[in-house]
C-alpha positions in Angstrom: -166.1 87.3 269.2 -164.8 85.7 266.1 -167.7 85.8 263.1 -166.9 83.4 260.3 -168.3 84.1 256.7 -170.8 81.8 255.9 -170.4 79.2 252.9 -167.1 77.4 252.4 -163.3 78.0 253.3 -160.8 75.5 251.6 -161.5 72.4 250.1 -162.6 69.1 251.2 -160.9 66.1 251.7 -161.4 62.2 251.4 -162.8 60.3 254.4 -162.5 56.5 254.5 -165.9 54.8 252.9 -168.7 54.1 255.8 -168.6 54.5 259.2 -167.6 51.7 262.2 -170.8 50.8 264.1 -169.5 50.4 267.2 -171.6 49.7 270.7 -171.7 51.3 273.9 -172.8 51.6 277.2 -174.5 49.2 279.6 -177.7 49.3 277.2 -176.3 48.5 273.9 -176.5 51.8 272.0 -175.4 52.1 269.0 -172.3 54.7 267.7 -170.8 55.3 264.7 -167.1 55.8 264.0 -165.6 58.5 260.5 -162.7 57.8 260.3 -159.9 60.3 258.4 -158.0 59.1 255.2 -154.8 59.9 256.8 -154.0 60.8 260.6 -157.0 62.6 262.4 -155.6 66.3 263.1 -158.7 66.3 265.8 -161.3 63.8 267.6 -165.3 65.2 267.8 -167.5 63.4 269.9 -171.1 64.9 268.1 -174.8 64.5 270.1 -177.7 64.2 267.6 -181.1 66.4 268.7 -184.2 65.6 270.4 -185.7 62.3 268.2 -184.4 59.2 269.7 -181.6 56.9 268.0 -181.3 59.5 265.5 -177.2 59.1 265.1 -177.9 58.8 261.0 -179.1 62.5 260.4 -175.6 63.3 261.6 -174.3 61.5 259.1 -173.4 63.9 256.1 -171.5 65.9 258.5 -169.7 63.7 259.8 -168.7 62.9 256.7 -168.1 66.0 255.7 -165.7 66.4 258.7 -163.7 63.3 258.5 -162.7 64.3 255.0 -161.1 67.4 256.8 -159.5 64.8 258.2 -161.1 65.0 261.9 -162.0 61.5 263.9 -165.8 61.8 264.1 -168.0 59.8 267.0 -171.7 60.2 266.7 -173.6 58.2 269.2 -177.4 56.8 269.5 -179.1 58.4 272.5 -182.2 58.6 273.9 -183.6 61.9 274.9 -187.3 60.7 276.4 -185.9 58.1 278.5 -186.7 59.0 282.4 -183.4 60.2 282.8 -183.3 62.6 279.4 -180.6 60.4 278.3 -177.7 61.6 280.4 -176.8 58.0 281.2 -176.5 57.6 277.5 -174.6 60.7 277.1 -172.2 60.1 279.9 -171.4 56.4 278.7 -170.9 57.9 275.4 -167.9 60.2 276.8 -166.4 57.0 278.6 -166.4 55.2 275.1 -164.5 58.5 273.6 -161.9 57.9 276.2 -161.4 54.2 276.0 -161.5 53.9 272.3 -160.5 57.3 270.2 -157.0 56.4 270.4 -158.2 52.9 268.5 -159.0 54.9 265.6 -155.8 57.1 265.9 -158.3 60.3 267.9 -156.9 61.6 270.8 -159.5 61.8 274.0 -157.4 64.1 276.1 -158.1 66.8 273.4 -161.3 66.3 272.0 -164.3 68.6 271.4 -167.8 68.1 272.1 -170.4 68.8 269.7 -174.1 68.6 269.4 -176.9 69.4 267.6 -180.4 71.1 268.6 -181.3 69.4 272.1 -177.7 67.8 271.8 -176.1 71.4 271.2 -178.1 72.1 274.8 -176.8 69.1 276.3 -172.6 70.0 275.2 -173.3 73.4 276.7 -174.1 72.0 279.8 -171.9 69.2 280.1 -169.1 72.0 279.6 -170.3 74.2 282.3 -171.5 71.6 284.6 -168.9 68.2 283.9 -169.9 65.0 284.5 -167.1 62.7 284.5 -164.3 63.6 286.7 -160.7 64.0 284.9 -162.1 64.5 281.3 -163.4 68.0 279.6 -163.5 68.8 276.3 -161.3 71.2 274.8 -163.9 73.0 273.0 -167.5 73.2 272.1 -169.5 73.5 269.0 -173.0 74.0 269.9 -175.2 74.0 265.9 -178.4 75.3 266.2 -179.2 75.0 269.9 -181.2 77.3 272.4 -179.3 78.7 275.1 -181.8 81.1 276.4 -184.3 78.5 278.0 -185.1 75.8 279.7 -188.1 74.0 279.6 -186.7 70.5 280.9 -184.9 71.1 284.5 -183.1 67.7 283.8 -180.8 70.0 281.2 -179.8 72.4 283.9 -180.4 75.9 283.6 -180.1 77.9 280.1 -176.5 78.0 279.1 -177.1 81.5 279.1 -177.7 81.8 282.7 -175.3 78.9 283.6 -172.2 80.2 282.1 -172.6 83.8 284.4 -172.5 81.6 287.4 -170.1 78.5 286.6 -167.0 78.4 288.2 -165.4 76.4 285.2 -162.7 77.5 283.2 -163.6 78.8 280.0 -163.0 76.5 276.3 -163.6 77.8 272.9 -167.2 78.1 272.2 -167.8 77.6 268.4 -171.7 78.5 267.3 -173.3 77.3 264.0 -176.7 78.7 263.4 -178.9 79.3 260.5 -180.7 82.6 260.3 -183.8 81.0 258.7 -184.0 78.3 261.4 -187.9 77.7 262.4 -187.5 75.8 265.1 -184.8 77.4 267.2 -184.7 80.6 266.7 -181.3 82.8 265.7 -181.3 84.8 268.6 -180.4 82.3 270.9 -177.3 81.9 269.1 -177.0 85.7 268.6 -178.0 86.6 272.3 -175.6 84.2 274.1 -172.5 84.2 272.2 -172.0 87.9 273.7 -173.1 87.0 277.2 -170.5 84.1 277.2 -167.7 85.9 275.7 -168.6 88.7 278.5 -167.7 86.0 281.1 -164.5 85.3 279.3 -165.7 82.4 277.1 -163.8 82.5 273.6 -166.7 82.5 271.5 -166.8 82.0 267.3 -170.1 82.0 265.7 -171.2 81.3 262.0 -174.2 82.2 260.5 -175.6 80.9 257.7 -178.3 81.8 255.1 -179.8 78.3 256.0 -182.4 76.3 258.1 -182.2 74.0 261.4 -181.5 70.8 258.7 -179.5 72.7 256.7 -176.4 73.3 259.2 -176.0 70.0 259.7 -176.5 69.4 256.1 -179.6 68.0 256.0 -183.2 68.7 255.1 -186.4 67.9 256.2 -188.8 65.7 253.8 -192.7 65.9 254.8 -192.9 63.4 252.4 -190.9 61.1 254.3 -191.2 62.3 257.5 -188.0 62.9 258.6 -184.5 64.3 257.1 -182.8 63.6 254.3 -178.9 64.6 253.3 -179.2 67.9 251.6 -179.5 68.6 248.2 -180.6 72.2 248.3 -177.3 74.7 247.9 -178.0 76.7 250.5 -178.2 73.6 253.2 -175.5 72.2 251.4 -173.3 75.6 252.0 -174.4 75.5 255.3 -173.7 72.2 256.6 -169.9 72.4 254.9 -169.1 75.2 257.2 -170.2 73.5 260.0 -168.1 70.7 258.8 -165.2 73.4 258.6 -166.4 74.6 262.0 -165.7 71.2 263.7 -162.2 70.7 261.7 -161.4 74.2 262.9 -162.3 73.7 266.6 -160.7 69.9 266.6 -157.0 71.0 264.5 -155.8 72.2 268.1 -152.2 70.7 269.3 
């Protein structure tokens, strides 16, 4: 297993101003589109967590990544629909492969990325694929539990999953924050073993940082939701993620 330091590597680049707001699907969601400077050296399809339509706490990161110079995709999707928003999820990948190449990205070799409940569902859709003919080339799962299962429309914990799957094993790339409150490190810490056990290439950051903070955001109780991060150890945090994804997505 590869451990990266936490904090920053490198610099960061320039991303083009403002995302595309693209839809998709048969029910009109909503995804947006970051878009590299120069040509994307990667394509990242990333899943937001558990609140619904929540595509816009994704995006400081994604911004973050496309000025590394990676083609960013972050869809709406809605987690409490009957389904648990697999539909959503599903039409989301079919929108990666008909339009990344639009935006210069590359669907054949593209990761999948998610965050929390989103982190859950890439697991998942790596071991268990939906779409025939299409499978990511890697996986970054940030801040997601892989060692239970409380909804059975997820599938089983990636922890037990990957023991039994028959698929052949991607890069598994782990972002989690030791102080996270809501998903706690040890899922992180527990299955990245486990799956590199099985033969999964596994690389896992940890940071000094919260469940917000790797995606570079914070919660405000004041406003009820997050906010883009303005505290330096979220901010630290959330740009090696952003490294993470650009590390995980630079493969040719």
């Amino acid at each position: 297993m590869t451990r990266w330091p936490p904090g920053m590597i490198g610099s960061m680049g320039d991303a083009m101003s403002g995302p595309v707001v693209a839809e998709y699907g048969t029910g009109g969601q909503l995804l947006d589109v970051y878009r590299p400077a120069g040509r994307p050296v990667g394509t990242v399809l990333l899943w937001h967590g558990r609140g619904s339509n929540e595509r816009w706490v994704l995006r400081p990161l994604a911004e973050s990544a496309a000025g590394l110079g990676v083609l960013v995709l972050v869809p709406d999707w809605l987690p409490g629909a009957p389904d648990a928003g697999w539909s959503q999820l599903h039409e989301s990948v079919d929108f990666l492969r008909a339009r990344a190449a639009d935006w210069g990205g590359d669907a054949d070799r593209a990761v999948l990325a998610g965050w929390s409940l989103g982190a859950r569902a890439a697991m998942a859709t790596v071991l268990r694929p939906p779409r025939e003919g299409w499978r990511p080339v890697a996986v970054v799962g940030i801040a997601g539990n892989y060692l239970t299962s409380s909804d059975p429309r997820m599938g089983p914990p990636a922890a037990e999953d990957v023991v039994g799957t028959a698929q052949t094993p991607v890069p598994l790339w782990l972002s989690h924050g030791s102080r996270d409150a809501s998903v706690d490190v040890r899922s992180a810490r527990e299955f990245a073993p486990i799956a590199e056990g099985r033969g999964w290439p596994v690389h896992y950051t940890e940071s000094p940082s919260d469940h917000a903070g790797v995606v570079l955001a914070e919660w405000d109780p004041g406003l009820g939701h997050c906010r883009p991060a303005t505290a330096e150890h979220a901010v630290r945090a959330g740009e090696s993620t952003a490294r993470m994804l650009a590390r995980a997505a630079a493969v040719r």
